[in-house]
CHARMM-style PDB file with segment names, atoms N, HN, CA, C and O in Angstrom:
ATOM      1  N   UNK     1      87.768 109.295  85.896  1.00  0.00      PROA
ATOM      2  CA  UNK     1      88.871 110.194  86.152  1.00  0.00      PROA
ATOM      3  C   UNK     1      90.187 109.447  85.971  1.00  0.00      PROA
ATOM      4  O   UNK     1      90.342 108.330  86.463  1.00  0.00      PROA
ATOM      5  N   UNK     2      90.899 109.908  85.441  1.00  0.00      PROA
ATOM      6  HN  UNK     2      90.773 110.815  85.040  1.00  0.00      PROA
ATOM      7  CA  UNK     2      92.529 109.551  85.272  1.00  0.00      PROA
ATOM      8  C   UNK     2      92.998 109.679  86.882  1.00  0.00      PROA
ATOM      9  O   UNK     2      92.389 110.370  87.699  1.00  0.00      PROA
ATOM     10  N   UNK     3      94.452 108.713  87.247  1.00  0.00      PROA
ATOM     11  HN  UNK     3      94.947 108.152  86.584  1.00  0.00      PROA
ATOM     12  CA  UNK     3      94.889 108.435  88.340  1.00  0.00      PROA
ATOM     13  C   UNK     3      95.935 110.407  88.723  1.00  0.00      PROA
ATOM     14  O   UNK     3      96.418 110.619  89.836  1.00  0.00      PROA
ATOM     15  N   UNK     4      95.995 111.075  88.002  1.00  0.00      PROA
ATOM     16  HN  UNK     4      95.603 110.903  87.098  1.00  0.00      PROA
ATOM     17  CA  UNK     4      96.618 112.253  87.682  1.00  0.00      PROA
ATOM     18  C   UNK     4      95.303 113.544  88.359  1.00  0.00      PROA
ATOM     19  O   UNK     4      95.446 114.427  89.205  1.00  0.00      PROA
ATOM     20  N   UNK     5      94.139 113.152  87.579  1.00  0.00      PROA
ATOM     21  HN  UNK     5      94.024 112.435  86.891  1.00  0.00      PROA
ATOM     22  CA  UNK     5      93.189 113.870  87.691  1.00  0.00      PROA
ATOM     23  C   UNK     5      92.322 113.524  89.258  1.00  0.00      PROA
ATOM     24  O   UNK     5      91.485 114.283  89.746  1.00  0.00      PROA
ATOM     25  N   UNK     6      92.709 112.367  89.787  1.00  0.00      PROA
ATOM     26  HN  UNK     6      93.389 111.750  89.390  1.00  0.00      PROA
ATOM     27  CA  UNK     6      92.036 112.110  91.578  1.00  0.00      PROA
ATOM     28  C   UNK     6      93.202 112.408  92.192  1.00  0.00      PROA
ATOM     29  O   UNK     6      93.110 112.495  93.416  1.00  0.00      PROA
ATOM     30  N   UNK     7      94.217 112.582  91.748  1.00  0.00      PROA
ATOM     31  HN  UNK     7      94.292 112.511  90.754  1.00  0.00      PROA
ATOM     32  CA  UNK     7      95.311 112.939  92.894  1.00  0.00      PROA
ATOM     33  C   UNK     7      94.985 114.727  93.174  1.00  0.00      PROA
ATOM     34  O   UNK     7      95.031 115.308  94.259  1.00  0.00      PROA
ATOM     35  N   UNK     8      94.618 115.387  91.662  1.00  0.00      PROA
ATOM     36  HN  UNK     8      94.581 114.916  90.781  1.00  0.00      PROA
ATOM     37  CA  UNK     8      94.529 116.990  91.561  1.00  0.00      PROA
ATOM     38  C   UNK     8      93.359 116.913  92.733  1.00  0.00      PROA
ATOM     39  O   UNK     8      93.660 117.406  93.820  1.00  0.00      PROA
ATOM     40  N   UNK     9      92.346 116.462  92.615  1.00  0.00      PROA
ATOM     41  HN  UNK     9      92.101 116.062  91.732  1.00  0.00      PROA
ATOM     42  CA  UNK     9      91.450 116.123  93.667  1.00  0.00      PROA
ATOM     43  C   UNK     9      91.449 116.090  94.846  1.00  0.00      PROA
ATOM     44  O   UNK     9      90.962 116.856  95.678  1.00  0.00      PROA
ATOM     45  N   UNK    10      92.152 114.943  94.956  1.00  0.00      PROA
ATOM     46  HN  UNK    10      92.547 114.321  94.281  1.00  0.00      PROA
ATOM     47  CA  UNK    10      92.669 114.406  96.870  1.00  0.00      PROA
ATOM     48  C   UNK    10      93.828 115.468  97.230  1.00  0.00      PROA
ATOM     49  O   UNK    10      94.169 115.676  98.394  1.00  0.00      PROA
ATOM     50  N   UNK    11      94.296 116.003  96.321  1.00  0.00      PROA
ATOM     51  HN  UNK    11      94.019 115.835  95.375  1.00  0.00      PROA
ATOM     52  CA  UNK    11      95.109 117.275  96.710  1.00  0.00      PROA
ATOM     53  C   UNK    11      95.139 117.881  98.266  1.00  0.00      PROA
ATOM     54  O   UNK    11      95.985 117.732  99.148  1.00  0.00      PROA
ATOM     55  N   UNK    12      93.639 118.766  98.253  1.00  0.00      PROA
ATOM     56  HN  UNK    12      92.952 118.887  97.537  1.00  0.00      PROA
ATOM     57  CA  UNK    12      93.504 119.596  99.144  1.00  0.00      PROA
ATOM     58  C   UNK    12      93.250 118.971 100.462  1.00  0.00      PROA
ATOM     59  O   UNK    12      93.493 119.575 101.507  1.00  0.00      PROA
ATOM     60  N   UNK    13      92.756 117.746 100.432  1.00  0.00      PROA
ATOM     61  HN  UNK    13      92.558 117.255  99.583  1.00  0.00      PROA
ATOM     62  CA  UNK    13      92.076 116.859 101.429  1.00  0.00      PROA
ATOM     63  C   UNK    13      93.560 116.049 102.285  1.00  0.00      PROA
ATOM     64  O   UNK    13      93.633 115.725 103.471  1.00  0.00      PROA
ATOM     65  N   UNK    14      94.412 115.926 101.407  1.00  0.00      PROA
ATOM     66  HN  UNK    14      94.353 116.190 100.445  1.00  0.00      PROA
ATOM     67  CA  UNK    14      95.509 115.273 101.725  1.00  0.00      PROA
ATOM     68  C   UNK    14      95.744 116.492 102.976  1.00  0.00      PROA
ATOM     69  O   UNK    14      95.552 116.402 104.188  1.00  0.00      PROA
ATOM     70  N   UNK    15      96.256 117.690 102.114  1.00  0.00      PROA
ATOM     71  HN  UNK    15      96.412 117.763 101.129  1.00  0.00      PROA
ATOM     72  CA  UNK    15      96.630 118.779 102.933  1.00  0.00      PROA
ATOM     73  C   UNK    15      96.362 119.062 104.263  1.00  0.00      PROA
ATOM     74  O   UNK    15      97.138 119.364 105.170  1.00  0.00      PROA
ATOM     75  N   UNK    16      94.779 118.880 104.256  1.00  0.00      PROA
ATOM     76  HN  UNK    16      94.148 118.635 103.519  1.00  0.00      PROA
ATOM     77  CA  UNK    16      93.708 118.867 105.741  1.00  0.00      PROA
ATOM     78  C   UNK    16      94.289 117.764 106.277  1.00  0.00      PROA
ATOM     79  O   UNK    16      94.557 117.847 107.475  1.00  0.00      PROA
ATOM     80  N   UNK    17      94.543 116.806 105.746  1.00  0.00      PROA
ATOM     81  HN  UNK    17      94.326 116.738 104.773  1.00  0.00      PROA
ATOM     82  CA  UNK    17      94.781 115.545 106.302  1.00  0.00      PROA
ATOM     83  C   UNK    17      96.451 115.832 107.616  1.00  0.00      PROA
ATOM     84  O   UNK    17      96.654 115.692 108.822  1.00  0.00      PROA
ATOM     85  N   UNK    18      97.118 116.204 106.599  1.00  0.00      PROA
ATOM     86  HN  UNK    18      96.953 116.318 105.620  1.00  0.00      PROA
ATOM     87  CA  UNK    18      98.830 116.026 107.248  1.00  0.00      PROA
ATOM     88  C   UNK    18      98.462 117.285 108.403  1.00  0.00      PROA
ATOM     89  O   UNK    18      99.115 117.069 109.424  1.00  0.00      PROA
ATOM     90  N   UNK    19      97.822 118.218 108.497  1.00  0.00      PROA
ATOM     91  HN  UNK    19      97.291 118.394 107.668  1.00  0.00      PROA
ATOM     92  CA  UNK    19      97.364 118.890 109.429  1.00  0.00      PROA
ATOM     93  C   UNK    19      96.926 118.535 110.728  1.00  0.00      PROA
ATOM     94  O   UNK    19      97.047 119.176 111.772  1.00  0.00      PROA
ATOM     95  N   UNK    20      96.220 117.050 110.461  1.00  0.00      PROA
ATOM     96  HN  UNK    20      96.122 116.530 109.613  1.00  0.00      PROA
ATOM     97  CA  UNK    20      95.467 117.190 111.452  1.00  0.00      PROA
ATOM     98  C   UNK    20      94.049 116.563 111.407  1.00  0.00      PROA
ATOM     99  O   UNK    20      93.655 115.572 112.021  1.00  0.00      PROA
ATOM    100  N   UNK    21      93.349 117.381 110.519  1.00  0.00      PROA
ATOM    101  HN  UNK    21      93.669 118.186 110.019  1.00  0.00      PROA
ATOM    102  CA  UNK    21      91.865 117.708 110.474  1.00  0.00      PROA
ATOM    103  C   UNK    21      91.612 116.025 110.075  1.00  0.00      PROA
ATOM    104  O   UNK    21      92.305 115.166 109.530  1.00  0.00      PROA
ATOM    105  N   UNK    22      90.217 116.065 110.668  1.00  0.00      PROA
ATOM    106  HN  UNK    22      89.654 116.762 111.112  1.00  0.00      PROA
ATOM    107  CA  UNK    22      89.856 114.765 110.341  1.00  0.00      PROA
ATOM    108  C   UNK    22      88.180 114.897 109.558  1.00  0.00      PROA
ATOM    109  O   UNK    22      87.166 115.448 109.988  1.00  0.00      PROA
ATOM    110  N   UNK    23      88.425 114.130 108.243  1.00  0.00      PROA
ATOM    111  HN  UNK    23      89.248 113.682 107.894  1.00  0.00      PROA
ATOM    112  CA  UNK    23      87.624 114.291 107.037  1.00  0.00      PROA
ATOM    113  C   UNK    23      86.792 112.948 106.974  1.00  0.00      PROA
ATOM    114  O   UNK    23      87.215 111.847 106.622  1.00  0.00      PROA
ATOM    115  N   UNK    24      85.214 113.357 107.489  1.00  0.00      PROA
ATOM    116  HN  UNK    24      84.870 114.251 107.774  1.00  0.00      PROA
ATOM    117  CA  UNK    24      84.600 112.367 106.813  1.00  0.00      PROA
ATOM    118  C   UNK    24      84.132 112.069 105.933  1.00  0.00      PROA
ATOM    119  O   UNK    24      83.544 112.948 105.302  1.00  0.00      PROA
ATOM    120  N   UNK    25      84.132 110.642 105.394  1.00  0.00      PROA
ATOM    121  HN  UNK    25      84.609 109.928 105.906  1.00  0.00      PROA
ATOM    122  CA  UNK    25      84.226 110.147 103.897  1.00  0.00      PROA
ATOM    123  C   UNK    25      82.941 110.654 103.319  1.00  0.00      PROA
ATOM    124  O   UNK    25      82.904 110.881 102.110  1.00  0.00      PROA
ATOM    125  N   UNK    26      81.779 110.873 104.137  1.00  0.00      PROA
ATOM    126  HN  UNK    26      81.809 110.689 105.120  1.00  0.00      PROA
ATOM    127  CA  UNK    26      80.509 111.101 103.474  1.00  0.00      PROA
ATOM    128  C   UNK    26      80.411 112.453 103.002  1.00  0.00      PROA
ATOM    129  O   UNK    26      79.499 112.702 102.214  1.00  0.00      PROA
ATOM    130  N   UNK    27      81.220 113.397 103.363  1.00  0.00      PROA
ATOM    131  HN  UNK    27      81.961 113.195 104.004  1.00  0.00      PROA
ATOM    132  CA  UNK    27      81.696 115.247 103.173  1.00  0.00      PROA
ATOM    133  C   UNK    27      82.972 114.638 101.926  1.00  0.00      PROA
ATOM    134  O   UNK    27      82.895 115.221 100.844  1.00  0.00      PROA
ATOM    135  N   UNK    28      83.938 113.689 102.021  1.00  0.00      PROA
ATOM    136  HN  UNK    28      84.001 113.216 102.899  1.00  0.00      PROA
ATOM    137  CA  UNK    28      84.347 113.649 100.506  1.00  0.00      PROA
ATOM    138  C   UNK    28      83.339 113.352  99.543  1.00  0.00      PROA
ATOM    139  O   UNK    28      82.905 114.235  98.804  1.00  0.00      PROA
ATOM    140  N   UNK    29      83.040 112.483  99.507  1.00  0.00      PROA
ATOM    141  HN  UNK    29      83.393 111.765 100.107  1.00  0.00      PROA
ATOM    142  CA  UNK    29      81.711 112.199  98.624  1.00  0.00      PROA
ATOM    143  C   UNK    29      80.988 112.777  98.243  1.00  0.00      PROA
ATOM    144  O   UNK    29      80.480 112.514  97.153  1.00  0.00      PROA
ATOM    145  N   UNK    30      80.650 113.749  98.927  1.00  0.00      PROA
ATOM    146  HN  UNK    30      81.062 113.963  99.812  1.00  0.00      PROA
ATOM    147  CA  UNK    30      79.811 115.078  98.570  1.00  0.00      PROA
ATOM    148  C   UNK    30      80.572 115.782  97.662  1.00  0.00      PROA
ATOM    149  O   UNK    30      80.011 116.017  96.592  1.00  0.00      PROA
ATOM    150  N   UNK    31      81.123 115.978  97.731  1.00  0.00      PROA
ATOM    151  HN  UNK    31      81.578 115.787  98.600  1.00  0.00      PROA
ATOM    152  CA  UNK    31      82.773 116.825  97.223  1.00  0.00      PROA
ATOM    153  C   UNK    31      82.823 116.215  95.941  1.00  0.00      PROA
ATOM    154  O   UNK    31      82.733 116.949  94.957  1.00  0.00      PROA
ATOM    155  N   UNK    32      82.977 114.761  95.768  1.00  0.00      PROA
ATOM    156  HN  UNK    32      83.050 114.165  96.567  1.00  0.00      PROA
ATOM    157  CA  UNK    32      83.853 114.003  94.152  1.00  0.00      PROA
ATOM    158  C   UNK    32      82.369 113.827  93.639  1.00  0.00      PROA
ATOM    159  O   UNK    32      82.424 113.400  92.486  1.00  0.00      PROA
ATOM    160  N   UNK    33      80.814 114.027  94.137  1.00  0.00      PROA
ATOM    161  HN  UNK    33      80.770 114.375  95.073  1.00  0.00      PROA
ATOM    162  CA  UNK    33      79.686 113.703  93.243  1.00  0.00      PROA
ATOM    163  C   UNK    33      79.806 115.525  92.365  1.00  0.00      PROA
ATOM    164  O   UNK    33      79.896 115.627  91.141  1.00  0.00      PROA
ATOM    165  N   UNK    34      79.776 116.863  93.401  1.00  0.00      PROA
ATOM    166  HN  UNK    34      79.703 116.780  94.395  1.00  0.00      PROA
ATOM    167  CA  UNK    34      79.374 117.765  92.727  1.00  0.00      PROA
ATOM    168  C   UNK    34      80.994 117.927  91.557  1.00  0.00      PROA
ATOM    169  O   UNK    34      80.828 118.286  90.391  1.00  0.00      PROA
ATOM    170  N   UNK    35      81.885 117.732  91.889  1.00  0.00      PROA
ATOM    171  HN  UNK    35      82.021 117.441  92.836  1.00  0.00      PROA
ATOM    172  CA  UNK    35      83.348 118.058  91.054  1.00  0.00      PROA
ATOM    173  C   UNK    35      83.290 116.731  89.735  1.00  0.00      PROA
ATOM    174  O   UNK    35      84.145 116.520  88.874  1.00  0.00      PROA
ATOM    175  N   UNK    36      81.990 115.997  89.961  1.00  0.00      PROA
ATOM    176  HN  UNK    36      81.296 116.169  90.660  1.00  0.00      PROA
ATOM    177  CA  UNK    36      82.091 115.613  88.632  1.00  0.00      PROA
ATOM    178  C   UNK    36      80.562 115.504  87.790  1.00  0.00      PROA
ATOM    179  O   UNK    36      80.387 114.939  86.710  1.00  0.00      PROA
ATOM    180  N   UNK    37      79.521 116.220  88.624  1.00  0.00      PROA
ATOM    181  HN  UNK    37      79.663 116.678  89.501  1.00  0.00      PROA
ATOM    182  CA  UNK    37      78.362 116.752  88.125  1.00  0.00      PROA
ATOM    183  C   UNK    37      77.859 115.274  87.902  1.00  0.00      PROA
ATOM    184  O   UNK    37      77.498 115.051  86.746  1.00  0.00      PROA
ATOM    185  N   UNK    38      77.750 114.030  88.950  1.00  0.00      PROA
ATOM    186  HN  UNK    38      78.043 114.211  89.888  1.00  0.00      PROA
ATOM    187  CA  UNK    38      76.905 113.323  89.000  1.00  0.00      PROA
ATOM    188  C   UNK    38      76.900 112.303  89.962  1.00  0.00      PROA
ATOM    189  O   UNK    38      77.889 112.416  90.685  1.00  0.00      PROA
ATOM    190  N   UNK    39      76.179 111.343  90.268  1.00  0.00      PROA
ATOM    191  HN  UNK    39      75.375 111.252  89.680  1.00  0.00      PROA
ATOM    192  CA  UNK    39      76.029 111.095  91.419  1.00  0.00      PROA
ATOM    193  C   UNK    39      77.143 109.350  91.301  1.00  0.00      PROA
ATOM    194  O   UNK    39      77.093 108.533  90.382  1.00  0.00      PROA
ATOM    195  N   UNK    40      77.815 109.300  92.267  1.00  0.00      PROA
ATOM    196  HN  UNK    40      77.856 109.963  93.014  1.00  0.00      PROA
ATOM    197  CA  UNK    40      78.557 107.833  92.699  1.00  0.00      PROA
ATOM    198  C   UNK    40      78.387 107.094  93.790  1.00  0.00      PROA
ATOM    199  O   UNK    40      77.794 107.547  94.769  1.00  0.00      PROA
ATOM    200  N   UNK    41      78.847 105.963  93.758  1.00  0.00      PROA
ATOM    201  HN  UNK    41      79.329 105.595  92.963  1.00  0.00      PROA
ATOM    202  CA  UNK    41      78.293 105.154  94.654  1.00  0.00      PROA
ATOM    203  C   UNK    41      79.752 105.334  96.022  1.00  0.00      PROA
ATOM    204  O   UNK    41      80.937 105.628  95.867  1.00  0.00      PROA
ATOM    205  N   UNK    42      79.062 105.047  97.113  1.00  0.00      PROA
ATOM    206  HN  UNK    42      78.099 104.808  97.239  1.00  0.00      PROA
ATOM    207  CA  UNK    42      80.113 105.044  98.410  1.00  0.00      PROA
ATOM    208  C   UNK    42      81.142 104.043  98.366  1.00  0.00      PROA
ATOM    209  O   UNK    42      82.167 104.136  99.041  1.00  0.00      PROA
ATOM    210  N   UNK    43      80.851 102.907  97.445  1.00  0.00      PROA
ATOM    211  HN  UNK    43      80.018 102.831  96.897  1.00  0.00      PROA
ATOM    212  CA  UNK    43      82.372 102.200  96.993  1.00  0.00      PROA
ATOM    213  C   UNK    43      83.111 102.918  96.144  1.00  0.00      PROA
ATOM    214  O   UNK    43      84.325 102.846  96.339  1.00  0.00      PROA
ATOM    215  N   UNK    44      82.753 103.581  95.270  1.00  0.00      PROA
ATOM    216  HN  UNK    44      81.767 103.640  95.112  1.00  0.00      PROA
ATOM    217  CA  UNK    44      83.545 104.153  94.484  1.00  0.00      PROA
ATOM    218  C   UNK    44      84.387 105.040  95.116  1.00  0.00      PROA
ATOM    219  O   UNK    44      85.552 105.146  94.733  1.00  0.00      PROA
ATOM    220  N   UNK    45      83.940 105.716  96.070  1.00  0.00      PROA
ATOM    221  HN  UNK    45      82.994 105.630  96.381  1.00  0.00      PROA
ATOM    222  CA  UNK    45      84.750 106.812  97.095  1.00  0.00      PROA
ATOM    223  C   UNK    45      85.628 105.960  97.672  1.00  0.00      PROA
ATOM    224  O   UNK    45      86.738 106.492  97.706  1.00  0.00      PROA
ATOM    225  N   UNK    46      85.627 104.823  98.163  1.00  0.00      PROA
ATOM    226  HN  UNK    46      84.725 104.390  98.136  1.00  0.00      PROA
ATOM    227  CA  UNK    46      86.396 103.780  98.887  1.00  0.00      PROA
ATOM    228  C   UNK    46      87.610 103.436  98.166  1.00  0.00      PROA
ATOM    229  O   UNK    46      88.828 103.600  98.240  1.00  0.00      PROA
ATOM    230  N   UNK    47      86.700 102.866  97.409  1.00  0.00      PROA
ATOM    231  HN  UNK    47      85.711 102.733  97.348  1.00  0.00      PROA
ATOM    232  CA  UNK    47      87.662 102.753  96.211  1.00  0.00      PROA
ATOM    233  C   UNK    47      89.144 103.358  95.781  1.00  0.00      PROA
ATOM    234  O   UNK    47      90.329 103.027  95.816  1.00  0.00      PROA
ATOM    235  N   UNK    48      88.247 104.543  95.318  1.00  0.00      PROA
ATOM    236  HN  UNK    48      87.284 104.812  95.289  1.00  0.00      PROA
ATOM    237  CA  UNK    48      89.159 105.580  95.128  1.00  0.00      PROA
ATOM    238  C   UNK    48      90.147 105.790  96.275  1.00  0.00      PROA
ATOM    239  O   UNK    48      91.242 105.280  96.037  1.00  0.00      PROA
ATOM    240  N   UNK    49      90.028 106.552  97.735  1.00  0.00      PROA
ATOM    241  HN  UNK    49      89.138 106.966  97.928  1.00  0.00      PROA
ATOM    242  CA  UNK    49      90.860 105.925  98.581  1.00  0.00      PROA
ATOM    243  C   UNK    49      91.723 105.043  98.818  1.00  0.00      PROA
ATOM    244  O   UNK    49      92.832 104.990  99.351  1.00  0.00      PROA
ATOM    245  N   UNK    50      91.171 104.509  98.432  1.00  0.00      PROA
ATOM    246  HN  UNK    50      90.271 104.552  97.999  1.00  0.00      PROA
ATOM    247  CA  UNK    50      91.794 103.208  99.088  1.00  0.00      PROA
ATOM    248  C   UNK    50      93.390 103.197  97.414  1.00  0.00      PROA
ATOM    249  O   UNK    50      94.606 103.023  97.338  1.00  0.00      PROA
ATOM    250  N   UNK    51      92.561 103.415  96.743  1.00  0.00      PROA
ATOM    251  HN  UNK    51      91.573 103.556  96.804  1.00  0.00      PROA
ATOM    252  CA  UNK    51      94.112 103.708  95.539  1.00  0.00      PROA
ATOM    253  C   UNK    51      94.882 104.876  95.780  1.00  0.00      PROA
ATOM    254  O   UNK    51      95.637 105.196  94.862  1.00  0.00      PROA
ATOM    255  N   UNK    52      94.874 105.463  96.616  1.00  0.00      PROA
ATOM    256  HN  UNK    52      94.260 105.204  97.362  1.00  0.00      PROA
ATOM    257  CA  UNK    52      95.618 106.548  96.766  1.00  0.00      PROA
ATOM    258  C   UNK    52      96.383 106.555  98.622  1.00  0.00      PROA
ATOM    259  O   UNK    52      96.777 107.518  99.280  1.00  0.00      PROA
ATOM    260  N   UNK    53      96.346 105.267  98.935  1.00  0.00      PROA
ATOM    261  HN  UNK    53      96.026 104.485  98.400  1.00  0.00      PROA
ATOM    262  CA  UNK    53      96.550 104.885 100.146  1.00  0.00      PROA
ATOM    263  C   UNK    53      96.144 105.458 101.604  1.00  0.00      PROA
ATOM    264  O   UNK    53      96.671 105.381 102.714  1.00  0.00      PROA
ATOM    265  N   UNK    54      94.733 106.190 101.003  1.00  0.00      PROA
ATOM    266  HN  UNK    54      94.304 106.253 100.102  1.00  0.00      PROA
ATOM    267  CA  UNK    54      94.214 106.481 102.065  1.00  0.00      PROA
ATOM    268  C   UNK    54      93.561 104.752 103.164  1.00  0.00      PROA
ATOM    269  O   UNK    54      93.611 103.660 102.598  1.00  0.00      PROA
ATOM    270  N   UNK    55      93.061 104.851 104.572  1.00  0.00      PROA
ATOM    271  HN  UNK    55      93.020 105.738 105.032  1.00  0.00      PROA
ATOM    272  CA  UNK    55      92.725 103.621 105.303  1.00  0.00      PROA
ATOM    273  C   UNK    55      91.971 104.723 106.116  1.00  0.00      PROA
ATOM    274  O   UNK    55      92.145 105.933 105.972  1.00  0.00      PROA
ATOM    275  N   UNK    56      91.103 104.122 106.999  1.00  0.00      PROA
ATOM    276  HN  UNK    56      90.961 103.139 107.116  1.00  0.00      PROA
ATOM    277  CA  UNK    56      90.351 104.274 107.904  1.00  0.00      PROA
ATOM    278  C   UNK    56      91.041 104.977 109.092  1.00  0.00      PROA
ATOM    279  O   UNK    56      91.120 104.056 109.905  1.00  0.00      PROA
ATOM    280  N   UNK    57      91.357 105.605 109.428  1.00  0.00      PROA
ATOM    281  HN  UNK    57      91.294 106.353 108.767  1.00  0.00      PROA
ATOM    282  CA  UNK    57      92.131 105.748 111.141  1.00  0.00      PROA
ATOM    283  C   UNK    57      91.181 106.630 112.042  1.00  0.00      PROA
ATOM    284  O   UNK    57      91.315 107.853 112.008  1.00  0.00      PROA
ATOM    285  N   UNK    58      90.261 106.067 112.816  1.00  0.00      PROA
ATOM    286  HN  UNK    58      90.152 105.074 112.843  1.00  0.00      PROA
ATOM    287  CA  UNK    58      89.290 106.600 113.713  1.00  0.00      PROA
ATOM    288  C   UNK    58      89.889 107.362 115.265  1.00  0.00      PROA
ATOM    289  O   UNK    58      90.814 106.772 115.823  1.00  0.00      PROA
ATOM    290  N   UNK    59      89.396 108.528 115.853  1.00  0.00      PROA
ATOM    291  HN  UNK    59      88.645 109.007 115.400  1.00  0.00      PROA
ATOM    292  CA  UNK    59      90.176 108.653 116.894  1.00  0.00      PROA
ATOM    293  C   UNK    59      89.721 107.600 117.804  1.00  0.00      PROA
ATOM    294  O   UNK    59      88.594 107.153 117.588  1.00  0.00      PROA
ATOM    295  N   UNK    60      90.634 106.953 119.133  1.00  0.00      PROA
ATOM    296  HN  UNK    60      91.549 107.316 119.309  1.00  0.00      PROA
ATOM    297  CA  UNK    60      90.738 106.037 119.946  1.00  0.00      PROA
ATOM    298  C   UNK    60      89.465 106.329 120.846  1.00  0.00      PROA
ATOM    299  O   UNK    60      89.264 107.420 121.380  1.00  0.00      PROA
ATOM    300  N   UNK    61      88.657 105.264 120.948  1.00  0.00      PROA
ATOM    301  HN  UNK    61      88.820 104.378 120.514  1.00  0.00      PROA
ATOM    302  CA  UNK    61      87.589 105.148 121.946  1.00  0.00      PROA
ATOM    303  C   UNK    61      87.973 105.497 123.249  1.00  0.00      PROA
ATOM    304  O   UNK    61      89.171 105.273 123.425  1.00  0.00      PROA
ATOM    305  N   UNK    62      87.295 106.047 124.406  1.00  0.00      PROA
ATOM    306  HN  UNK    62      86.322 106.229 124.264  1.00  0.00      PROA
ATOM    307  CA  UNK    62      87.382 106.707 125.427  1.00  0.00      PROA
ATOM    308  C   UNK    62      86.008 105.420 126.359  1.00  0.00      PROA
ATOM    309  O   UNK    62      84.878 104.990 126.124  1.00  0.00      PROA
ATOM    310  N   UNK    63      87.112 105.281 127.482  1.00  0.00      PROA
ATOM    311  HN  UNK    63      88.029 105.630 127.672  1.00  0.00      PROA
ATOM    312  CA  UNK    63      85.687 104.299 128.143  1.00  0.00      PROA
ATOM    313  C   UNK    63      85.288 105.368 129.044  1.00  0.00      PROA
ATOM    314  O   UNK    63      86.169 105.990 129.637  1.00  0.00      PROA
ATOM    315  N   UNK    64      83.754 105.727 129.260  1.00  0.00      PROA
ATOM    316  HN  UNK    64      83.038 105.222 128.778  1.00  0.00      PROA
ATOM    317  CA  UNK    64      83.202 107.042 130.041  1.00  0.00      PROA
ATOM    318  C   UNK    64      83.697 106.916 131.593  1.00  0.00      PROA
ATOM    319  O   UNK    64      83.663 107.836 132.411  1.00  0.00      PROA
ATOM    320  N   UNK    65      84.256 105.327 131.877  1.00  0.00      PROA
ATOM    321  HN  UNK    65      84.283 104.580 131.213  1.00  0.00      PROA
ATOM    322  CA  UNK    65      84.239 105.548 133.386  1.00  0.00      PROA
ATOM    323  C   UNK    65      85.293 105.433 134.018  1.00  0.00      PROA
ATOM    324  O   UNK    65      85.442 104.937 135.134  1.00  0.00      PROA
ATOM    325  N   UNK    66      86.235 105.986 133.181  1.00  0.00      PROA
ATOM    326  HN  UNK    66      86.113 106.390 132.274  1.00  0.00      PROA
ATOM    327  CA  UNK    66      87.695 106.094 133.245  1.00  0.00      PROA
ATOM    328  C   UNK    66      88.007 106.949 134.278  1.00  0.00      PROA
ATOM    329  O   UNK    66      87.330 107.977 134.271  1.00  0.00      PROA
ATOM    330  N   UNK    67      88.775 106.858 135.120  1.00  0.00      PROA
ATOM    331  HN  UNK    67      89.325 106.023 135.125  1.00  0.00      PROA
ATOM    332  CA  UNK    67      89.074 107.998 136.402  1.00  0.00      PROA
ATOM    333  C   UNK    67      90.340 108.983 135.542  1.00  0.00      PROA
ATOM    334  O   UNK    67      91.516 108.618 135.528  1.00  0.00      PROA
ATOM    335  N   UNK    68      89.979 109.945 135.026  1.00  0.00      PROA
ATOM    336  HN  UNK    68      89.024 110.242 135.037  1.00  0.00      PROA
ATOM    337  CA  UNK    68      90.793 110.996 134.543  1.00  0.00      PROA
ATOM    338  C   UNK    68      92.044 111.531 134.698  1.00  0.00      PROA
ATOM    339  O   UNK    68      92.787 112.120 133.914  1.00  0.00      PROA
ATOM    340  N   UNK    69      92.192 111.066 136.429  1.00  0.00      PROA
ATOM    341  HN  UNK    69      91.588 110.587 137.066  1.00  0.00      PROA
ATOM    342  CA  UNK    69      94.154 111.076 136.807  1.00  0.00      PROA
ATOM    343  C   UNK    69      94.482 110.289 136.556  1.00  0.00      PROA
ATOM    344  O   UNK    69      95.620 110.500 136.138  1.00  0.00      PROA
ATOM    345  N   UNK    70      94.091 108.612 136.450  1.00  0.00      PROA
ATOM    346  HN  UNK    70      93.166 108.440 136.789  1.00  0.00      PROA
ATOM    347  CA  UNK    70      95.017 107.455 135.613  1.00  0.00      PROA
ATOM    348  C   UNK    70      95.066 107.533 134.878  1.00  0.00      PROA
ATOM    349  O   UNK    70      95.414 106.503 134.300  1.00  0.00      PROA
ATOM    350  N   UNK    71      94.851 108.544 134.147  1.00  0.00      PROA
ATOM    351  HN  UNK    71      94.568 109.381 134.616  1.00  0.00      PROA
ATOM    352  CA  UNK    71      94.835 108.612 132.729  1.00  0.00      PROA
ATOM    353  C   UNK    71      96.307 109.656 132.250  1.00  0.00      PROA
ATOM    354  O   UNK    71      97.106 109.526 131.323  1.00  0.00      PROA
ATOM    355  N   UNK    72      96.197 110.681 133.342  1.00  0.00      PROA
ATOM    356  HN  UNK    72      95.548 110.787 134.095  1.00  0.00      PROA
ATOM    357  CA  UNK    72      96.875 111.459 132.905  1.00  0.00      PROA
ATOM    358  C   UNK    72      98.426 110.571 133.666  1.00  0.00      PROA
ATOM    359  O   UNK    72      99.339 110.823 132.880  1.00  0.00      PROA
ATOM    360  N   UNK    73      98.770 110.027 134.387  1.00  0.00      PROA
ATOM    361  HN  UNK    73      98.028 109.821 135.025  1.00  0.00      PROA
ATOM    362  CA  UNK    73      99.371 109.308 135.239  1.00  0.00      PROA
ATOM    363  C   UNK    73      99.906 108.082 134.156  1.00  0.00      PROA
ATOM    364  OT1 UNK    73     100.565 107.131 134.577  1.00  0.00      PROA
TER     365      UNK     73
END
């Protein structure tokens, strides 16, 4: 794919992205194997990302035994 033709791509995902929504890489992947009618490897998805300045940003771990008013406090 041309750098023109993964941006038309990452388009919609960007969109979900500035929203909010949080997209996992293995549901993109699914996505860039059928939109190019064959199968790629999970670096290549990285890859790709990673040229379009996507990074990792996970939501923040929660410790279970957190007392819930110091929290809100």
């Amino acid at each position: 794919m041309t750098l023109d033709a993964e941006k038309a791509f990452l388009a919609p995902f960007f969109e979900d992205a500035r929203q909010g929504e949080i997209l996992a890489v293995s549901a993109l992947h699914h996505a860039l194997e059928q939109h190019l009618g064959r199968k790629v490897t999970v670096a290549t998805m990285n890859n790709l990302l990673r040229r379009h300045g996507w990074r990792k940003v996970a939501p923040g771990k929660r410790y279970v035994a957190v007392d819930r008013q110091d929290q809100v406090e």
